[in-house]
N, C-alpha and C positions, 0 to 999 in steps of 0.2 A: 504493500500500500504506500502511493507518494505522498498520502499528505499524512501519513507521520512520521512524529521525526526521529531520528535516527536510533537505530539498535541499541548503537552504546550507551543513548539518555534514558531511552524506558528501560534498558536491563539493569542501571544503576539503578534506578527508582524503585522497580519491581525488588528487587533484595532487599533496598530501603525499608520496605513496607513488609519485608517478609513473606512475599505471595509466594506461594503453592507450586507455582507452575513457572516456566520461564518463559523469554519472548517468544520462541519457536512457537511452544504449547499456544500462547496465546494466540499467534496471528491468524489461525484459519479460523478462531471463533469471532477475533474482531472484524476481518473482512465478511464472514457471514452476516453480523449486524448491519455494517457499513452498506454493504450492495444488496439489501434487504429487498426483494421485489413485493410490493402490497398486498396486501392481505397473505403472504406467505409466511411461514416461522421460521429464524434463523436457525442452522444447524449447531445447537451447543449440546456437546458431550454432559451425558449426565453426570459424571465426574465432577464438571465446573459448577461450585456451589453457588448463591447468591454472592457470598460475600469475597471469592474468585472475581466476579463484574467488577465488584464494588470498588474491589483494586485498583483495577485498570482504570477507571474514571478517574481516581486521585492522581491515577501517574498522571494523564490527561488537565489535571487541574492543575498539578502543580506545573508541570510544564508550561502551560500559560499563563500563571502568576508569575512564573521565573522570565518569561520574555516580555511578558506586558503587550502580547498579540489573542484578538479571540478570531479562530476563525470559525465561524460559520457552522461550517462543515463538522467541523472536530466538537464543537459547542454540542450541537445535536448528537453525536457519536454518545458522549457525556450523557445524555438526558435519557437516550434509548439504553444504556448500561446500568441506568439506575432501575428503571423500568424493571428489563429484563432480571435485573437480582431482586426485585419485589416479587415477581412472577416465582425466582423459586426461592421464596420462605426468608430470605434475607430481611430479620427488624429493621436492620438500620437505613436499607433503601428503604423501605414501607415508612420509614420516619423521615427520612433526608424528602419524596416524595411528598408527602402530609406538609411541609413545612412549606415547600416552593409552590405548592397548592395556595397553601394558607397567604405569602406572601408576594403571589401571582408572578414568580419569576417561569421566564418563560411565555408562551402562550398557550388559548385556550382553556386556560380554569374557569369552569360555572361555577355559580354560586354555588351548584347543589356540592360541586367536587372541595368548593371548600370547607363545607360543613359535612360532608362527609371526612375532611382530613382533620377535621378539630375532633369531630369523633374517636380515631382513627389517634391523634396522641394522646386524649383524656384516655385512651386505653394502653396507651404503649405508658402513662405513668404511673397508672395504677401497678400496672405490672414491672416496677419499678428498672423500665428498658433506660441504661445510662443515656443515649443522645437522644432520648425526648429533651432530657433537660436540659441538654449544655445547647441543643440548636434551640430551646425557649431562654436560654442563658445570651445567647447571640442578639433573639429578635428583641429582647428588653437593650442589650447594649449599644446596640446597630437604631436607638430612638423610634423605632415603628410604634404609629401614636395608639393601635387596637391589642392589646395586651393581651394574653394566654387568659387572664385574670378577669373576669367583668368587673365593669366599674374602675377600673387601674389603668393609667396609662394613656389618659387623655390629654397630653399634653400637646399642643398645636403645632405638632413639627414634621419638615418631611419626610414622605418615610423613602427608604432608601431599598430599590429594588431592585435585586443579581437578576443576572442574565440564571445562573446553577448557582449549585449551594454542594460545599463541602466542609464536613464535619472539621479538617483540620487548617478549613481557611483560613487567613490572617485577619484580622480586621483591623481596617484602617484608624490610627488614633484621630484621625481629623472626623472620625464616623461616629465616635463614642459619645453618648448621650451625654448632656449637661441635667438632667434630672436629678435630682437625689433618689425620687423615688424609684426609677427606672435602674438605676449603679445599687439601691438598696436590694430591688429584688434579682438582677445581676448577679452580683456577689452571693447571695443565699444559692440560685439553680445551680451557680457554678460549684459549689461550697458542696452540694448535694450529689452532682454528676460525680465529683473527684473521690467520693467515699461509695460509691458504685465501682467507679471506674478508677482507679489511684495509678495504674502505670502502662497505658496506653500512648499510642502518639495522638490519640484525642485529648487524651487528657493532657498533652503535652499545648493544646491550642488554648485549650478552658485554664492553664497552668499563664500563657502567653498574656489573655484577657485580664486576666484576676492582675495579672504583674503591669496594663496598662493601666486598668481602672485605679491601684494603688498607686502609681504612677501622677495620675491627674488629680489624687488625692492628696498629694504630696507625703503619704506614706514610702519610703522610700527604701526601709527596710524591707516592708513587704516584699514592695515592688519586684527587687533585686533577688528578693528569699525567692517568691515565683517566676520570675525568667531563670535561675539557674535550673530548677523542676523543670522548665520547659525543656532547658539545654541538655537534661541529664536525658532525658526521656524520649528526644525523636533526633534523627540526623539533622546536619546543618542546614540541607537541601528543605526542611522544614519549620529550620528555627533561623534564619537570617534574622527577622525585627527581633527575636528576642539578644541575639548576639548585637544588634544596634544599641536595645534600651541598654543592656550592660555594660555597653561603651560610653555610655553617656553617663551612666553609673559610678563608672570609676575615672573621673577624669582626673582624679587626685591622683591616679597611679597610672601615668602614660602608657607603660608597657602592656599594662592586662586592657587598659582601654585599647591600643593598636590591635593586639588580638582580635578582638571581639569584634571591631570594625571591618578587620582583615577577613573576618570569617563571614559575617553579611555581604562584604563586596563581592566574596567571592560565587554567591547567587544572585548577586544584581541587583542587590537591593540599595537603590540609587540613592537615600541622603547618607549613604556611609562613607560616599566619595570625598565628598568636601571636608569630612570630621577627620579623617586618614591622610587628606593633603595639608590640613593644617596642623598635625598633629607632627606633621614631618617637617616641618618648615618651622614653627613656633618651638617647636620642643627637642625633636632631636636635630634641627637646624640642619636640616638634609635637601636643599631647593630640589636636587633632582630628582628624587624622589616623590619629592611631593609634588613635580611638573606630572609625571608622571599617571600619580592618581585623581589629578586633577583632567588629565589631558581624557585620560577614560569617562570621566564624571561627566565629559563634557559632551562626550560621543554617545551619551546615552542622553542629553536635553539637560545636563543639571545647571542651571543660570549660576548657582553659587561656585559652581568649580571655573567659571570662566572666569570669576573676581580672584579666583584663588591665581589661578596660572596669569594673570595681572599683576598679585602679588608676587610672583615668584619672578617674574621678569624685572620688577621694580628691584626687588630684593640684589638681585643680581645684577644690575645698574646696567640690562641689557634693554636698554631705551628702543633698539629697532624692535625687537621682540614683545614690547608692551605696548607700541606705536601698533604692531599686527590684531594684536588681543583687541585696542580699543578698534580697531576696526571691524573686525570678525566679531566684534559682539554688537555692532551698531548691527551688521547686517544681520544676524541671528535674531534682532531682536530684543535683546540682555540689556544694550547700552542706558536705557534708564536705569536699571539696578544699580550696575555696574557707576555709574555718574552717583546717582542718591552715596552709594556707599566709599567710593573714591576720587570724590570730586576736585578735594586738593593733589592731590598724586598725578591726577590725569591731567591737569594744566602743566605741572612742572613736568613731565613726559614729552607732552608736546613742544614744550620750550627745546629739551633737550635734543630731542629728534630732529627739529629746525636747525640746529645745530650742528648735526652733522655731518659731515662730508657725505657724500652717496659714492659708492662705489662705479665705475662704467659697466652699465650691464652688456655683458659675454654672450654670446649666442653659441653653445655648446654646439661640439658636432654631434651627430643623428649616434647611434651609438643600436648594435647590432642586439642589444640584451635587454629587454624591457626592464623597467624599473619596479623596486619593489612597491606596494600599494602604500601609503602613508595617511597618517591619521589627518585630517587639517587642522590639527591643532600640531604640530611641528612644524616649531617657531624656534 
């Protein structure tokens, strides 16, 4: 199949999660789903339990949290996986389903399908199923203003509605409710799930949540006591934000702070670029280095790493080199920031620049070896 992506990322992920089967095993079951003709059923071995599907979606999810691309195609792959592990006995698709019902991601939910799925986890919590609670732990965090709870949760804010839903997604802290009462009953579902559920990599998300909510609580022991729970308990491929917030944690101790940065950068999790460029440049006073991780930060949209690699040319009193940045951040777009934040620096730049001799520009000969690709940010 061309549109996924490569062997070696879902065979990493697939071990990640501990699944059953390997890529080989899985691919003729997902190309069955994938090239599904209507009204036919796809051909999955009775081998392949619900919660066999349920893997593969998460490789699927996490892979496009890690690129920050949804395509389409693969979106729905996702939605029919979840499906199809409801169909054999799988809770927690039957509950990840109920939920995206409930919060109409996706399309097509009736009303009747969403009051059938409120039915559907009033049973899955009686029966005390762990991710009723931590996905009702999500939608009080995530501010959806119609609560699990009648009469709770009428607070007039928007609600915020996925394309899919997976139990070990991240959530965004710019997402997290400002309620008290909404972070009250938060913290209690999560509080509930983790003594169901104490050493899962779900519990390792509801560990990530509880460490932001204490977080914006300005508890900070918490905070840091639950992102390490999240770190011990799922790969890094699944705990980047929480290797963020512990970066940010310990910024009293550069070294365990670079780690921790180093280990979110290393899934793409883009505000860790600019904390890692100035962490090099400020503290182990390393410019090229920290050109570096700026130069990446940059190549991925981050406006702050462009101010960084500013800094770094300034630093190094390499005036053409900072004369490039302010330009390439005017055209990007950035050059407000960029101006708000170094407004005196960038006048004396331009001074110095004016200053300089220009070299005669060479017109190189043609040369028989193409040249290797370069980032535009080498400067």
């Amino acid at each position: 199949m061309d549109i996924l992506p490569s062997k070696k990322i879902i065979s990493r992920l697939l071990f990640d999660y501990d699944a059953r089967y390997n890529f080989n095993k899985y691919i003729p079951v997902i190309e069955s789903i994938y090239d599904l003709t209507p009204g036919k059923a796809p051909s999955i071995p009775e081998k392949f339990k619900g919660n066999d599907l349920l893997i593969f979606q998460r490789v699927l999810s996490q892979i496009r949290k890690q690129t920050h691309t949804i395509n389409p195609l693969l979106l729905q792959l996702e939605n029919d996986l979840i499906e199809y592990a409801a169909e054999r006995g799988s809770r927690d698709a039957l509950c990840t389903l109920s939920f995206m019902a409930l919060d109409d991601s996706g399309e097509g939910w009736t009303e009747d399908d969403k009051n059938t799925a409120k039915s559907y986890i009033k049973e899955l919590m009686e029966l005390e199923h762990p991710l009723a609670f931590k996905l009702a732990a999500d939608r009080e965090l995530k501010r959806f203003t119609n609560s699990l709870e009648e009469g709770k949760g009428n607070e007039k804010q928007e609600e915020k509605v996925d394309t899919t839903l997976s139990p070990t997604e991240e959530v965004s802290f710019s997402d997290i409710t400002t309620s008290s009462q909404q972070l009250s009953r938060a913290i209690s579902l999560y509080e509930h799930f983790l003594k169901l559920d104490p050493s899962s990599t779900v519990a390792a998300a509801a560990h990530r949540s509880l460490g932001m909510i204490n977080f914006r609580l300005q508890d900070l022991v918490k905070a840091e006591e639950h992102f390490s729970n999240a770190v011990q308990l799922a790969p890094v491929s699944d705990n980047s934000q929480a290797h963020f917030f512990l970066g940010l944690l310990h910024e009293k101790d550069p070294q365990r702070a670079r780690y921790h940065f180093q280990m979110a950068a290393t899934e793409g999790f883009r505000e860790s670029f600019a904390n890692l460029g100035y962490i090099e440049l400020n503290v182990f006073n390393d410019p090229d280095i920290a050109k570096e991780w700026f130069a990446l930060g940059a190549e991925l949209g981050v406006p702050e790493c462009v101010v960084g690699l500013f800094d770094v040319a300034h630093r190094k009193k390499d005036w053409v080199a900072a004369q490039s940045v302010i330009e390439k951040a005017d055209n990007l777009g950035v050059s407000k920031l960029l101006n708000e934040v170094r407004a005196d620096s960038i006048a004396s730049v331009k001074e110095k620049y004016k200053s300089i001799e220009k070299p005669a520009v060479v017109i190189p000969e043609k040369s028989e070896t193409p040249q290797s690709a370069k980032s535009r940010w080498d400067i």
